[in-house]
C-alpha angles and dihedrals in degrees: 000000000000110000098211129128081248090058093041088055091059093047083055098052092057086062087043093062098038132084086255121094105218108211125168110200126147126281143129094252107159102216084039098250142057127213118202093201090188086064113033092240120141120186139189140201096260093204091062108116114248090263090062089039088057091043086049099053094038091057096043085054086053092046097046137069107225127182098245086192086085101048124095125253096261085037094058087043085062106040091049090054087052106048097043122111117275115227104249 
């Protein structure tokens, strides 16, 4: 995975086009987010650098079950490459 701000927007759409609401605010979480399952919010220390944004959201895509029905084409694609197993 590519760590660029064009990577990290992509990350962000398939929030976007999910049930979840992505918001980076401050905070000392100690993973470095925070996930309010109730409510479908996911935040994010907004003073991490792009790299920890991308590893955050990477691991909150692992950790959560989306409906990929109302994501986009590119989005499913995405979502698909990330959640996938990992050969151990």
């Amino acid at each position: 995975m590519k760590h660029t701000p064009q990577f990290l927007s992509r990350l962000e759409d398939i929030f976007a086009e999910s049930d979840y609401m992505l918001r980076y605010e401050k905070g000392n979480f100690k993973a470095g987010w925070c996930l309010l399952k109730s409510t479908k919010v996911v935040v994010v220390n907004k003073y991490f650098p792009t790299e920890g944004k991308i590893n955050c959201l990477v691991d909150i895509l692992r950790a959560i079950p989306l409906n990929t029905e109302t994501l986009g084409e590119k989005s499913q694609k995405l979502y698909q490459e990330i959640t996938k197993p990992q050969p151990a």
